[in-house]
Each structure stands twice: as C-alpha cells, then as structure tokens.
MITORDO-29784 format. One record per atom (N, C-alpha, C): x, y, z. Coordinates in steps of 0.05 Angstrom, whole numbers, plus 5000, padded with zeros to 4 digits. Atoms other than C-alpha are relative to their C-alpha. Last residue first. Example, Ala and Ser with C-alpha at 12.3 -4.5 7.8 and 13.67 -1.06 7.14 Angstrom:
# residues 2
498449764999;527349795143;498550225014;501849765000;524649105156;501850245000;
***
This chain:
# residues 313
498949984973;263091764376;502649935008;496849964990;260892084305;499749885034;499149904964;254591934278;502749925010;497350034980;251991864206;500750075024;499949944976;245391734154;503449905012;501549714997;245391584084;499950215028;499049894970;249291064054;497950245001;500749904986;246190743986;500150145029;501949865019;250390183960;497950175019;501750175016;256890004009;497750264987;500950164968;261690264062;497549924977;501850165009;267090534016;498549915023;500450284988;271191054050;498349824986;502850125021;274491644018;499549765004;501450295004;279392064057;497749944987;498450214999;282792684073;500049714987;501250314995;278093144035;502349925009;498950225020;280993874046;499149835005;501950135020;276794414075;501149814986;499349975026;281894684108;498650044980;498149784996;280194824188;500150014963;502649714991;274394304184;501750194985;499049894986;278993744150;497750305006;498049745013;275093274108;499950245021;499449864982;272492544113;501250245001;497249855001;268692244065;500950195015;500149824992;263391684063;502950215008;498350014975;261991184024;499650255008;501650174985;256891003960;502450015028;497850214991;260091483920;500149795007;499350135022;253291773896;502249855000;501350265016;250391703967;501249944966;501349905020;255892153995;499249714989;502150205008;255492184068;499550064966;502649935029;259892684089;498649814999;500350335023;264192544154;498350094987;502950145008;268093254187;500549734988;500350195026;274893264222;496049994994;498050005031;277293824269;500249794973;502049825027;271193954312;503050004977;498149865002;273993584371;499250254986;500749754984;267893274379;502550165006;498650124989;268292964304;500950195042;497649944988;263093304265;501649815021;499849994961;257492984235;503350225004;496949954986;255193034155;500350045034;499449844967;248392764124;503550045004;502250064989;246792704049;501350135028;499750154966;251892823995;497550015015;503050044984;247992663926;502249945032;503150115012;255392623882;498049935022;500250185029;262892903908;496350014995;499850174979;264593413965;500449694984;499950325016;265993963934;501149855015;498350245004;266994553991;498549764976;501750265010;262995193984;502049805000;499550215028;265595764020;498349844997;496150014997;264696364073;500649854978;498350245020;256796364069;502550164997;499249825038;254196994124;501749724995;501050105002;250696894197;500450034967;500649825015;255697334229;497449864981;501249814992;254396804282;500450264983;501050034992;255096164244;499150285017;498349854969;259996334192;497150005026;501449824989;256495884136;501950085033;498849954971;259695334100;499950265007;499749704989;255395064042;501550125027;501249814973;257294444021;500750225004;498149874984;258194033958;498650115024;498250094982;254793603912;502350185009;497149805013;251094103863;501849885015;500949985032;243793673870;502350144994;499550285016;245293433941;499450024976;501149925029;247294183974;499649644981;499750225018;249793964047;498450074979;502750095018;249294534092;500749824977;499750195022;254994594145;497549924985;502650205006;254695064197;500149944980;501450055025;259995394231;498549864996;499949735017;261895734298;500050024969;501049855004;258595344346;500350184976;499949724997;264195104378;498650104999;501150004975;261594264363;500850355009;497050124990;261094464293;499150075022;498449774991;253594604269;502949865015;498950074975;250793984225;501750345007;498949834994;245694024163;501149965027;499650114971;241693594118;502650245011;500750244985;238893794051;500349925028;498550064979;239894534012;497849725020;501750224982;237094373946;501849935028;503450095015;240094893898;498449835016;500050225024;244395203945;497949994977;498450244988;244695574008;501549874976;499850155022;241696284004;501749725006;498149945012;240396554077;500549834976;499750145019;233696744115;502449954984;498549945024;234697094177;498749704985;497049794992;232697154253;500849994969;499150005025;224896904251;502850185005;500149815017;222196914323;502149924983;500550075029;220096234345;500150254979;501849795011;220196624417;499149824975;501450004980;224295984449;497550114993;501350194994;227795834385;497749955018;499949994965;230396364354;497649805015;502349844978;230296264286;501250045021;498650044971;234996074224;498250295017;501549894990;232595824153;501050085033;499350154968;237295594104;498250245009;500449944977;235095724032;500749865026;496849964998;235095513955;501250105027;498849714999;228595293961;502149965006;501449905032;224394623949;500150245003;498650185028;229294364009;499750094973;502950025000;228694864074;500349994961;499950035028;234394684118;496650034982;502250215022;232694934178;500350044975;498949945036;238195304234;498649834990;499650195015;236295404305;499849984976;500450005037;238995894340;499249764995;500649905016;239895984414;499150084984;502849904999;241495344443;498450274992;501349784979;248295504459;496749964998;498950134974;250594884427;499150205016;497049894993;247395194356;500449865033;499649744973;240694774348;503250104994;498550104976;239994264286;500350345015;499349794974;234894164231;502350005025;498550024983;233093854165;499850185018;499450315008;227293824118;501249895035;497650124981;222894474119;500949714998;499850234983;219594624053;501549865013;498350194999;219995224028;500549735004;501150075046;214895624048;502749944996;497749935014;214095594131;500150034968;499650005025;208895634174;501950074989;498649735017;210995624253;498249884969;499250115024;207595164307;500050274973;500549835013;207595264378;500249874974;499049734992;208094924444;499150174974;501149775026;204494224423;500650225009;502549845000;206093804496;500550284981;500149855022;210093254519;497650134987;502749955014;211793044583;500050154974;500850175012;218992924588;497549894996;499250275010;220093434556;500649925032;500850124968;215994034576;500649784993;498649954975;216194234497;499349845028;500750144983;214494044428;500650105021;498450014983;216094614371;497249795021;502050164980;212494394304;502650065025;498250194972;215994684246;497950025026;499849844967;211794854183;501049845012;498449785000;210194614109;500650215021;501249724996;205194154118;501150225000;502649955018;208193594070;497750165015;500850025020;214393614099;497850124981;502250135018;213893724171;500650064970;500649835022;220093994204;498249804986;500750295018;220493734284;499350184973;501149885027;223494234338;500249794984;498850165030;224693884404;498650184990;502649985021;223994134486;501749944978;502249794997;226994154549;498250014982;502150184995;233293754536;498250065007;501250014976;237794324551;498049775008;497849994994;241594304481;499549895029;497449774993;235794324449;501649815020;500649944968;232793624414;502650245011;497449984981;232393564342;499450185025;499949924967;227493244299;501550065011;498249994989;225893034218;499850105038;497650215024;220092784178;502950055018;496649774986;214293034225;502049884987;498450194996;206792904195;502950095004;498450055034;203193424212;500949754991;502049905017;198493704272;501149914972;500249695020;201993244315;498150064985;499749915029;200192624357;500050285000;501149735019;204492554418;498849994970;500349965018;207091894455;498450244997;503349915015;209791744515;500150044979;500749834981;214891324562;497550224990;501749805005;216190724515;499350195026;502550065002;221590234539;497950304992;501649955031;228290114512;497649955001;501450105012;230790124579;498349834976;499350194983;236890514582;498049684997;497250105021;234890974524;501449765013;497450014981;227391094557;503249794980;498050244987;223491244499;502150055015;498349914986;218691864473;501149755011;500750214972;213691714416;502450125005;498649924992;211092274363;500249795024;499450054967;206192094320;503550105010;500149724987;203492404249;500250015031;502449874990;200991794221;500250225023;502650285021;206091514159;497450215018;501849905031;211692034181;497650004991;502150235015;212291714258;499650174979;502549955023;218192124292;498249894987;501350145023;221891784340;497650125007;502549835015;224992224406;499649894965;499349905036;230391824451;497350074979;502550065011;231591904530;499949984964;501950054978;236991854581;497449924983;499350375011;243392054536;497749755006;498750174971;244592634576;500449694997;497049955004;244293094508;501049795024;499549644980;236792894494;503149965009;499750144966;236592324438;500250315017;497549794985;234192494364;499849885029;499350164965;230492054317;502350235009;498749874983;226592214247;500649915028;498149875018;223691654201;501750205021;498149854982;218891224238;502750084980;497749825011;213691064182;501350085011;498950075029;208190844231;501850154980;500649825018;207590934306;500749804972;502449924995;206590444371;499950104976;501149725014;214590184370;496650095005;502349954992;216789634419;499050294990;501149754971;224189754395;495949934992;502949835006;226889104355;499450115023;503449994997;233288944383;497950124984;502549925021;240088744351;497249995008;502749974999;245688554389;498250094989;501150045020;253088564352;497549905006;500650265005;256688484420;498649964978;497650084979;260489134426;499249644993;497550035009;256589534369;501949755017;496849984982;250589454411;502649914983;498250125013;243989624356;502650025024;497849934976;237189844380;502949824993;498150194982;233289764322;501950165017;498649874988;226590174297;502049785014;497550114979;222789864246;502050235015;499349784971;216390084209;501249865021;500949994979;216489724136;501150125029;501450155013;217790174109;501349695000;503449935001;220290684149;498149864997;500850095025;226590374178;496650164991;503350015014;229590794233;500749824971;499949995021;236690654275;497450024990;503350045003;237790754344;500850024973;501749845021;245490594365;497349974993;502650095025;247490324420;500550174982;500950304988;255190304468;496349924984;499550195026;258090934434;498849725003;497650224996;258191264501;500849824982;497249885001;255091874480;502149895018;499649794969;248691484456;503150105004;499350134980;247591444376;501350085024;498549864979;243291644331;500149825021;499250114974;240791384261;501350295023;498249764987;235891544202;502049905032;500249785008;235291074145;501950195017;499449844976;236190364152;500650244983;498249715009;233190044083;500650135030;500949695004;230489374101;501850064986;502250025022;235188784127;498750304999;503049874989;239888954195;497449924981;501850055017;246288644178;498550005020;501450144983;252088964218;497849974984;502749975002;258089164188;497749815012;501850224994;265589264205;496150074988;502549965013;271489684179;497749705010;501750244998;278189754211;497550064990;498050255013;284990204208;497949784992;496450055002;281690684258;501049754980;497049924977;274590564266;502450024986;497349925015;268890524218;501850085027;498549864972;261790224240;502550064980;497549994986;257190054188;501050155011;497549754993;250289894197;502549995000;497550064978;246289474144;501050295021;500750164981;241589304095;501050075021;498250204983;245789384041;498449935025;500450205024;241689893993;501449775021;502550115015;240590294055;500049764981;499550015032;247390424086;497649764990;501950315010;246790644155;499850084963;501749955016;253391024184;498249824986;502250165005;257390984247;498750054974;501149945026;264691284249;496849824999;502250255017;268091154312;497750114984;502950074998;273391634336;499349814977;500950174976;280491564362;497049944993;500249954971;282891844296;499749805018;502149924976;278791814237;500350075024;503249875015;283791514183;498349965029;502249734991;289591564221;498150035000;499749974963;291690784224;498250225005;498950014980;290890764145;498950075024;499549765001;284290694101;503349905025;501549934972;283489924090;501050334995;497849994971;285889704015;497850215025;499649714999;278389673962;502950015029;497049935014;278188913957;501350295001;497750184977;272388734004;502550124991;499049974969;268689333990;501449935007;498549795002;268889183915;500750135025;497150185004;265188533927;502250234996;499450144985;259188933952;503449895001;499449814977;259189373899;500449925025;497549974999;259288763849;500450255022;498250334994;252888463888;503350105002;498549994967;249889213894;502049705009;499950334996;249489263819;501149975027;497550134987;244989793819;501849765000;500250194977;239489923765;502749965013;
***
C-alpha cells in the first residue's frame, strides 16, 4: 500500500530543479494517486487539485487549458493554468479515457471506454458538437496532422477504428489486429502511423489513408505509450515491464537503442524543439527529463504518487 501522505511531504522538501530544468517550456502532467495536475516550469512547481484519478490529458498550443479524463467516475476538466479554473465538460459518454485535439487547437476528441462513444467538442467553447458510437470500446485516439480524421485502438476488440470527415464524424474503416492495440501517434507528415500493441512485444506501423500494413517491429516486453519527435525522425516506445525506451529510426523503420529510464514509465512528450524529452515514470512517482541527441537523463522531478499522463507547451 502507498504512503501517499509521506510522498506528499517529500515533495515539499525534495530542493527545486535549477533555472534550466525544462527551458522556456511548461511541463503538464496528471498524477493519479494525488488527485491533481501538475504544471512544471523553470525553477517552479505548482499543482492543481482535481479529486479522482486524472488520467489522460491534452493541452491547447497556447498553454492557456488543459483537458484532462477521469474514468471512474466519468469526468472530463477543462483546467486554466493562469487562473487555476476548473470546469466540468458537459460530457454524454461513460469511462472517458482517450483525448486528442486537432492541430489548430479548435476542436477536442473524448473517447468513452465504458459504452463505446465517441464525442467531438468545441475547445473555445467547451460545448459538444457530435458524438459517434463505435464498433468497440476505444481506449486511446490521435488526430492526423491535417485534422481530417482520428485513429482510436480498442482494447478489448482488438482493432483500430479509423473515424473520418472530421468535423462530422463517420466509421471509415476498421483494421483487426493481434496484439492488443494501446497507444498511437501519426509521424508530422501524416504518413505513418505507429501502434503500440501491449500483450506483444511489437510496434505496429501503417499507412493511414489505405490502412495498409507497412511493418511490424520488436519493441519490448510490453511496449506502452509512444511519442514521434517533432522532425519526425524518431519514435519513442516506452517498455513499462523493463523500464526503458525503445528508440526507433523512424524512417528506416529499425531500433537504434534502448534508454533506461527507471520503474513502470508511462507517457513521454517532446519539447518542440525536439531537444529535451519528459518520461513519466510511475515507479518514481515524477518525471524525467532526458536529452534527445544523448540519451542522457538530465533530471528527476517529483510530482507526487501515481503520474501518468504529459504535455509539453
């Protein structure tokens, strides 16, 4: 059992990262056992009590909200860093677990687990624009590059679900998979898209338009969550049963190294420079920052019990 009290109190005392740590950018991440989102800037650490478990987050590319999922119970907050606001989103679905925004910033795509929905939201707003049931339930989501359409990886039907004609929405195709899809993210060219596929040692990478199959590649023991540098030209598979990451040459489509990262990492972002990744390692309970170009950890952040989700602005 956790002791999130003294883990708590170990936040306070742990010295601040210096000035560098991160740069110009802002570090978001939701940290389950705590309730909470924190933010990480430069020299500074803040958090925002939310209750629940916050799961999955994304935020717009002015840094000004963040979306955050709860599954259980079924919460979705709209969070303003600037004034520490906190809305409940006018949800419709159950178990909202996956969330992605389209690249303009305009709209945001929640997944429903529990009954297999799909709702679309104005980002400005925070009002509902449509909803979709699937053939599955959808655990994760990511929107191309073009905003045009989403790939969603069902779980427990074992296949990806392409959506399209965003911002009408409408069932385009649906792949079988074996493995079981988790994670997902597009190359910046739109192109490729790369699927973690969990109860296999495997990354999965298609072509997106066709849904033609372009390669299967070994990953891990339980490749998990996954981010392409903003370039394009690697891909980062998070292994949470051998803590480390797979780092994949993105267009020869071939593993280069494995970085150790520490215990159950989870999600990683890039910085849009592309010269600092953030890990997410739930056994640390923080998150760790480490040089693209090197692979070296710079840093090691405490942000409390459970972390899981992150976004770079």
């Amino acid at each position: 059992m956790r002791r999130w009290p003294v883990l708590l109190a170990l936040l306070v005392v742990v010295p601040l990262p210096p000035p560098s740590w991160g740069s110009e950018a802002t570090v978001f991440v939701t940290v389950e056992g705590a309730g909470a989102l924190a933010i990480i800037r430069a020299g500074s650490r803040d958090k925002i009590t939310l209750g629940g478990h916050p799961h999955n987050l994304v935020v717009s590319p002015d840094g000004r909200r963040a979306w955050v999922t709860n599954s259980f119970p079924s919460r979705v907050w709209v969070v303003e860093p600037s004034s520490r606001k906190v809305t409940r989103l006018p949800i419709r679905g159950k178990g909202p677990h996956g969330l992605a925004m389209t690249p303009d910033g305009a709209r945001v795509l929640v997944a429903f687990e529990e009954d297999g929905l799909l709702e679309l939201f104005a980002a400005a707003a925070l009002t509902p624009l449509a909803k979709l049931s699937l053939p599955d339930r959808p655990h994760n989501v990511a929107v191309s590059p073009d905003g045009r359409s989403a790939w969603l990886t069902s779980l427990n039907g074992n296949r990806l679900v392409m959506v399209g004609e965003l911002p009408e929405m409408k069932v385009v195709r649906t792949i079988g998979v074996q493995g079981t899809p988790h994670d997902l993210a597009f190359t910046p060219d739109g192109r490729e898209l790369w699927v973690t596929l969990w109860r296999s040692n495997e990354v999965l990478v298609l072509e997106p338009l066709g849904g033609k199959m372009l390669g299967r590649l070994v990953a891990g023991l339980t490749p998990h969550h996954l981010a392409v540098t903003p370039n394009g030209g690697q891909v980062w598979v998070t292994d949470y049963a051998s803590g480390d990451i797979a780092v994949f040459d993105a267009k020869a489509r071939r593993l280069v190294k494995r970085l150790p990262v520490g215990p159950g990492p989870h999600h990683v972002a890039f910085s849009k420079d592309g010269r600092l990744a953030y890990v997410v390692s739930e056994g640390e309970d923080g998150v760790i920052e480490v040089e693209v170009a090197s692979g070296r950890s710079r840093a090691r952040i405490p942000v409390g019990p459970g972390p899981h989700g992150v976004s770079i602005r």
